[in-house]
C-alpha positions as a Markdown table, in Angstrom:
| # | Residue | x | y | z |
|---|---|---|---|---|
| 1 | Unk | 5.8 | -16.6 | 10.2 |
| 2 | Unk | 3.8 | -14.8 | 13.1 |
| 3 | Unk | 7.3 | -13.3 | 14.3 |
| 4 | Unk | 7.0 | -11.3 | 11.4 |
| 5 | Unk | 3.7 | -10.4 | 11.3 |
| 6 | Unk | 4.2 | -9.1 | 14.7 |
| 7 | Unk | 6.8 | -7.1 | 13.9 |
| 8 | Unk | 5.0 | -5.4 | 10.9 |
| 9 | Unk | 2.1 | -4.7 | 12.7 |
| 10 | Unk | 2.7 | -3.8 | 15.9 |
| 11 | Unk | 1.8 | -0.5 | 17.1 |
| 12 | Unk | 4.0 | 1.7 | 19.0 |
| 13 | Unk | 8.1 | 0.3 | 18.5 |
| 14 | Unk | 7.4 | -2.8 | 20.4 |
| 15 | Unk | 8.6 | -5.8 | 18.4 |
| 16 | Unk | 7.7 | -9.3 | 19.4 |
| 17 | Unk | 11.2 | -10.9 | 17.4 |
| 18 | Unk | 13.4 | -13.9 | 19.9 |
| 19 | Unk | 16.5 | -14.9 | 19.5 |
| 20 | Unk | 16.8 | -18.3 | 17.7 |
| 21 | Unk | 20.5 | -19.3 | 18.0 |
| 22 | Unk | 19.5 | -22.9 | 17.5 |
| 23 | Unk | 18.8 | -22.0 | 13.9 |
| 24 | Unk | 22.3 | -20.3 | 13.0 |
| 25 | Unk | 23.4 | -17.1 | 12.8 |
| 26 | Unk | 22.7 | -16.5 | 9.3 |
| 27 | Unk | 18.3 | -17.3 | 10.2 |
| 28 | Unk | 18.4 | -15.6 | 14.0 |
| 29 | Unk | 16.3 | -12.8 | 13.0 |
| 30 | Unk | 16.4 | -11.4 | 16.4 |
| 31 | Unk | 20.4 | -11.0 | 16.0 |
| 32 | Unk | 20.7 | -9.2 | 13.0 |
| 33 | Unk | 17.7 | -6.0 | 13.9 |
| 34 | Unk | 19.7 | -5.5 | 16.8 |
| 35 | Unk | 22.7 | -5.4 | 14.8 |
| 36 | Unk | 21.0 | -3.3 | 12.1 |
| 37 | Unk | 19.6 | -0.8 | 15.2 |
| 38 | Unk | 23.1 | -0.7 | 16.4 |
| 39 | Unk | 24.7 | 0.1 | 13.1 |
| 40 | Unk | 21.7 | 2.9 | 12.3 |
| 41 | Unk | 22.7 | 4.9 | 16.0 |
| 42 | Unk | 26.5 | 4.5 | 15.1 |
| 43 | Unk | 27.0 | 5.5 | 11.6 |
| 44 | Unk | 23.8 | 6.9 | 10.5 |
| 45 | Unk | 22.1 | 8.7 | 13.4 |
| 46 | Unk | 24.7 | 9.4 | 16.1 |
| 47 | Unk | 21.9 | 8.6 | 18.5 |
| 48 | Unk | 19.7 | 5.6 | 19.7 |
| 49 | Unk | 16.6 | 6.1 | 16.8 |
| 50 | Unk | 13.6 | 7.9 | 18.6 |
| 51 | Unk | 10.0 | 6.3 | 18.8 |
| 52 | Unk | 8.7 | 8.1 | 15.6 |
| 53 | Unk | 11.8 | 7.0 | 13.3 |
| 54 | Unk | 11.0 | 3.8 | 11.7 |
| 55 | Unk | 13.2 | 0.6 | 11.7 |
| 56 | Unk | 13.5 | 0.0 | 8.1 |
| 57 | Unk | 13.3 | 3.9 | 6.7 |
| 58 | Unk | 13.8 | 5.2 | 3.1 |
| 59 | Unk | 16.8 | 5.9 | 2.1 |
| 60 | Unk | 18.2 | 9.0 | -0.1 |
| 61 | Unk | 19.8 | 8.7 | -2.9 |
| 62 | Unk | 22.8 | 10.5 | -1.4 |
| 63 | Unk | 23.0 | 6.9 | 1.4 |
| 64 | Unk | 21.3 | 9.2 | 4.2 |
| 65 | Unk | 18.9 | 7.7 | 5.6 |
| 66 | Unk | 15.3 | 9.6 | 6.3 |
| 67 | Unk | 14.9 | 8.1 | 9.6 |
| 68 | Unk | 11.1 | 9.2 | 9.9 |
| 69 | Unk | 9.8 | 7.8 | 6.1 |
| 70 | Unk | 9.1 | 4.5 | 6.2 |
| 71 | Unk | 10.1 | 1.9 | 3.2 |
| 72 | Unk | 7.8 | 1.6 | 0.3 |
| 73 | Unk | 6.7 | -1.8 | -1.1 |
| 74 | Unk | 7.9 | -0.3 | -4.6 |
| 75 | Unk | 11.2 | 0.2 | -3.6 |
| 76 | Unk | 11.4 | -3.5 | -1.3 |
| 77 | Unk | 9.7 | -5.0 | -4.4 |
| 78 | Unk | 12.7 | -3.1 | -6.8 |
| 79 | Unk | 15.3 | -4.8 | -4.8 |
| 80 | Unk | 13.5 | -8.2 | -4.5 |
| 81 | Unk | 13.5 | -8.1 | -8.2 |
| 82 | Unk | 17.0 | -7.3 | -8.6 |
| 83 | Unk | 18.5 | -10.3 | -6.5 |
| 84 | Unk | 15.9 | -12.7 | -8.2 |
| 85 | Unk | 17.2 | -11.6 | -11.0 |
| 86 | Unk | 21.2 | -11.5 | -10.0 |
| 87 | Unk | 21.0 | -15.2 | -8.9 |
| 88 | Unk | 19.5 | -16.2 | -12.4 |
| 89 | Unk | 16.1 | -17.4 | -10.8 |
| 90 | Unk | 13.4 | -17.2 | -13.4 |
| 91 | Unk | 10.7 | -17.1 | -11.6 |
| 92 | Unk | 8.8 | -13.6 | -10.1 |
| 93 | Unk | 8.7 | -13.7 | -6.3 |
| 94 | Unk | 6.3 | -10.7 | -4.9 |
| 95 | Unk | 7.0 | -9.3 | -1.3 |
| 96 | Unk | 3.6 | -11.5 | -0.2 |
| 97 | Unk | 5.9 | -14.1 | -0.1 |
| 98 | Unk | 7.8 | -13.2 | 2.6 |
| 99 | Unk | 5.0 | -11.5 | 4.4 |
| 100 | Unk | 2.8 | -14.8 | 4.6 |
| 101 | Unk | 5.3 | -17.6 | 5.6 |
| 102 | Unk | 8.7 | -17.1 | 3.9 |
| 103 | Unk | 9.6 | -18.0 | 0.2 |
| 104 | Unk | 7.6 | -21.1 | -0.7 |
| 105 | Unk | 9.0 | -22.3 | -3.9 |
């Protein structure tokens, strides 16, 4: 998906991500990080997040988050294991997966 390769790798807070209404509401990716933006200004923040904060940051353990750390893979991969896992899936599924194309089996 070049969508998301564009938004991982674009310099500078500019995201190349469309809206895709025509695929549901559930798949329109470019719904859901405004939402998520929204959300982090409103209960996290109190303010619109600055061009150093990052859109997907780590979060404490106390539910703050630290708006200028990004995510780790280890922590992504943690939770990617734990939702495998909760839906009973016996199969490993590595974050690669959704970096180059989406979940492919």
């Amino acid at each position: 998906m070049s969508v998301w390769r564009d938004l991982l790798h674009s310099p500078g807070n500019h995201y190349k991500i469309y809206p895709r209404p025509d695929m549901g509401r559930a798949c329109d990716s470019f719904f859901w990080v405004l939402f998520w933006m929204n959300w982090v200004k409103h209960a996290h923040l109190g303010r619109a997040m600055g061009e150093d904060e990052f859109l997907f940051p780590t979060v404490a353990a106390s539910g703050v988050l630290q708006a200028g750390v990004p995510l780790s893979h280890d922590t992504v991969q943690k939770s990617l294991d734990a939702v495998v896992k909760g839906a009973g899936i016996k199969r490993t599924y590595l974050t690669h997966c959704f970096r180059c194309g989406g979940v492919q089996y």
